[in-house]
BAZA-94236 format. One record per atom (N, C-alpha, C, O): residue in three letters; x, y, z; atom name. Coordinates in steps of 0.05 Angstrom, whole numbers, plus 5000, padded with zeros to 4 digits. Layout:
N
> residu u v w atome
> Ala X Y Z CA
...
END
This chain:
58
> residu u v w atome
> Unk 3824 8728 4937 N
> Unk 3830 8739 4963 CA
> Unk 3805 8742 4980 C
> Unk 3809 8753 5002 O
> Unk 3780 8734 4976 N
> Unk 3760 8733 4984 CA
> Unk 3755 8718 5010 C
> Unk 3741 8726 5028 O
> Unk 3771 8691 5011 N
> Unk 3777 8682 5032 CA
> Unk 3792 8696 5051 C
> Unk 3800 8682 5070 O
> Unk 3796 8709 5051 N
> Unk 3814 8724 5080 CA
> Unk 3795 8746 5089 C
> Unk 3796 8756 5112 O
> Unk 3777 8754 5068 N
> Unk 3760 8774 5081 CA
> Unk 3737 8763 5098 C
> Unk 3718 8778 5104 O
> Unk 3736 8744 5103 N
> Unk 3707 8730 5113 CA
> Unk 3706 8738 5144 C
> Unk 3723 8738 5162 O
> Unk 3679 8746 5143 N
> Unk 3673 8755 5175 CA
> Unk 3647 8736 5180 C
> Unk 3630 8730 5163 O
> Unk 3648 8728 5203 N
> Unk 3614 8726 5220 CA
> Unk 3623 8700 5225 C
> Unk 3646 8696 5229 O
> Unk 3599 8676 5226 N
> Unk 3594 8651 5233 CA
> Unk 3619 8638 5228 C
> Unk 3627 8645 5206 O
> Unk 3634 8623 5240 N
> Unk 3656 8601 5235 CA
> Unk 3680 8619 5240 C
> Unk 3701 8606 5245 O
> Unk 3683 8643 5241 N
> Unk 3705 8653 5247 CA
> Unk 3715 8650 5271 C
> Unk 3701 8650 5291 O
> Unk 3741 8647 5271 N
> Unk 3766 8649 5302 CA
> Unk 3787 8655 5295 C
> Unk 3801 8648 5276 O
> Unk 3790 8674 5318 N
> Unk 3814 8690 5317 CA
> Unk 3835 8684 5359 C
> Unk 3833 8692 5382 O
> Unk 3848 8668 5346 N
> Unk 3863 8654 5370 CA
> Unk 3889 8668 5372 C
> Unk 3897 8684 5356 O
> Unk 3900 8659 5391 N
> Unk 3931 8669 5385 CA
> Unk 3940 8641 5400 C
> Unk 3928 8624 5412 O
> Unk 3971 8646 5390 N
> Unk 3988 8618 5403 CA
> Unk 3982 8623 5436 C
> Unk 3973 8640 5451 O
> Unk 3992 8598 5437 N
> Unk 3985 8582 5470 CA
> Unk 4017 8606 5493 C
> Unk 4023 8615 5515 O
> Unk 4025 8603 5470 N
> Unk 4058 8619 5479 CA
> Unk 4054 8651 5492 C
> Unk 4058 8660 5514 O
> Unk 4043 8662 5467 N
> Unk 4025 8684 5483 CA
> Unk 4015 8689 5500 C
> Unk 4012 8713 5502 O
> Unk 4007 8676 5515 N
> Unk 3994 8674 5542 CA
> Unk 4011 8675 5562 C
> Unk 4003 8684 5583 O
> Unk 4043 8662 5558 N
> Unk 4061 8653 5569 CA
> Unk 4079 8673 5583 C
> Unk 4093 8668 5602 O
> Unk 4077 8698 5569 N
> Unk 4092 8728 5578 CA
> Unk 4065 8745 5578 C
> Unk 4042 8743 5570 O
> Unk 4084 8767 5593 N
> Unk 4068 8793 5591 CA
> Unk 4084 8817 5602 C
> Unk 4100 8816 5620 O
> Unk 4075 8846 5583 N
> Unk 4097 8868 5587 CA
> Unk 4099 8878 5621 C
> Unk 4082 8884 5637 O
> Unk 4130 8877 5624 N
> Unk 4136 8880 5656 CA
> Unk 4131 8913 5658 C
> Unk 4137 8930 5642 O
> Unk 4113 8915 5689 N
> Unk 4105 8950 5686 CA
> Unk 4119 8952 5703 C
> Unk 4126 8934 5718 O
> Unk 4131 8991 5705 N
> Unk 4142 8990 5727 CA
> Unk 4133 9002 5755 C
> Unk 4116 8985 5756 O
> Unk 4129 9017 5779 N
> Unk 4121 9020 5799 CA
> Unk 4096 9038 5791 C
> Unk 4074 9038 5801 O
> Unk 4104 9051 5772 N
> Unk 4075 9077 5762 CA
> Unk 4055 9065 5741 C
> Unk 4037 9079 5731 O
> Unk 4058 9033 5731 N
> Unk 4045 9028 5718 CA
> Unk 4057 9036 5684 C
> Unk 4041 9044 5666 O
> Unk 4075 9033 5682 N
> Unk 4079 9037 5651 CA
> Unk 4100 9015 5644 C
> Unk 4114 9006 5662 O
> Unk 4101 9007 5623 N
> Unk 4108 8986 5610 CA
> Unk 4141 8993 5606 C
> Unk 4148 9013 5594 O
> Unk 4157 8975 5618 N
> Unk 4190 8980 5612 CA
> Unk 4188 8968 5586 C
> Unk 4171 8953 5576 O
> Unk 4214 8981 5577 N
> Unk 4222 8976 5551 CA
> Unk 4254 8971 5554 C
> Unk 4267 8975 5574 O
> Unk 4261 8962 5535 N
> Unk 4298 8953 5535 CA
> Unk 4311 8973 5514 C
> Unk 4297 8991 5504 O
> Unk 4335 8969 5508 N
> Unk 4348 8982 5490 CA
> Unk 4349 8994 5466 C
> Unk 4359 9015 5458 O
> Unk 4330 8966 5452 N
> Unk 4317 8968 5421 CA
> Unk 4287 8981 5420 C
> Unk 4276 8984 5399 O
> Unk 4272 8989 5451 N
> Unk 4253 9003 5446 CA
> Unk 4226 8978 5450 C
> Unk 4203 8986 5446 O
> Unk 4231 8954 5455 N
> Unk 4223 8931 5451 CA
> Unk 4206 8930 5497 C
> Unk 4215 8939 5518 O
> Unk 4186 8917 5492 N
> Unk 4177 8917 5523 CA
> Unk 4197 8894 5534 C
> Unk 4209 8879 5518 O
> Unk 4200 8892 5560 N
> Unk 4208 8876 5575 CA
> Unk 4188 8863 5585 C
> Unk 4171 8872 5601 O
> Unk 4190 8825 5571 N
> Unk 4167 8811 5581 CA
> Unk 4176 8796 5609 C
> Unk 4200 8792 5614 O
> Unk 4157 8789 5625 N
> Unk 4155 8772 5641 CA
> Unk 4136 8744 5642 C
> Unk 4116 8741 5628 O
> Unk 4149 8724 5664 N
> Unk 4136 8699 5658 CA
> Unk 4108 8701 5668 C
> Unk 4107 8718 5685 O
> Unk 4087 8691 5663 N
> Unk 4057 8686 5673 CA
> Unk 4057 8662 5690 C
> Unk 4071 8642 5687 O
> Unk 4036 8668 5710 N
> Unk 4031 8635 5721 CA
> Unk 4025 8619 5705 C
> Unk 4023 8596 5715 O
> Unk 4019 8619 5677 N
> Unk 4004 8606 5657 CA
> Unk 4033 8591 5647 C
> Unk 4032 8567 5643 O
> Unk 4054 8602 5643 N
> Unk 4086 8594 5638 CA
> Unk 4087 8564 5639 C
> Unk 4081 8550 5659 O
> Unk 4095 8556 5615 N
> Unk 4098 8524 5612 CA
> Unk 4077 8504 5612 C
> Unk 4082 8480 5608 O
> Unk 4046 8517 5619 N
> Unk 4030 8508 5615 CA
> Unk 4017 8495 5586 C
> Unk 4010 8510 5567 O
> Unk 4013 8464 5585 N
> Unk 3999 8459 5554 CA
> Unk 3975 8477 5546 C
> Unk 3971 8499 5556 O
> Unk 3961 8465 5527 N
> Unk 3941 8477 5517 CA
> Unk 3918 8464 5531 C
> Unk 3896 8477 5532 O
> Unk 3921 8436 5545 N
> Unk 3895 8426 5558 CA
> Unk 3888 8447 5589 C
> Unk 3865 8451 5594 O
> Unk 3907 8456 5603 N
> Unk 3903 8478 5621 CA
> Unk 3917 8510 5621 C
> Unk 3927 8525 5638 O
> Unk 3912 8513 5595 N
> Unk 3913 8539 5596 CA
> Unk 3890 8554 5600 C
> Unk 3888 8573 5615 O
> Unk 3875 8545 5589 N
> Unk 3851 8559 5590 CA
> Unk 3826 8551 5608 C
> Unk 3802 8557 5607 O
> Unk 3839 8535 5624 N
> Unk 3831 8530 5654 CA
> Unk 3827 8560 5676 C
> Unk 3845 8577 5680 O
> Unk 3797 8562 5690 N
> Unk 3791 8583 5705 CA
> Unk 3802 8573 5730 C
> Unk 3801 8587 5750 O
END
């Protein structure tokens, strides 16, 4: 299990490209809606449907 503990040089910690793709909808006071199950209500990003060659375009 030694391999999973490894920190420093060579490490990355990414997340999917999808991730980028939502984000939790706030509502007029700044707080995060939530739905029925307690779960946030996401919304789409301008980033939405974007590949991986311009996502991470400034």
């Amino acid at each position: 299990m030694a391999q999973f503990e490894r920190r420093g040089v060579g490490r990355r910690d990414v997340a999917h490209i999808e991730d980028r793709w939502y984000r939790p909808t706030q509502d007029e006071f700044g707080k995060v809606v939530v739905n029925g199950r307690g779960k946030p209500v996401m919304e789409r990003t301008e980033r939405y449907g974007k590949g991986i060659g311009t996502a991470f375009a400034t």
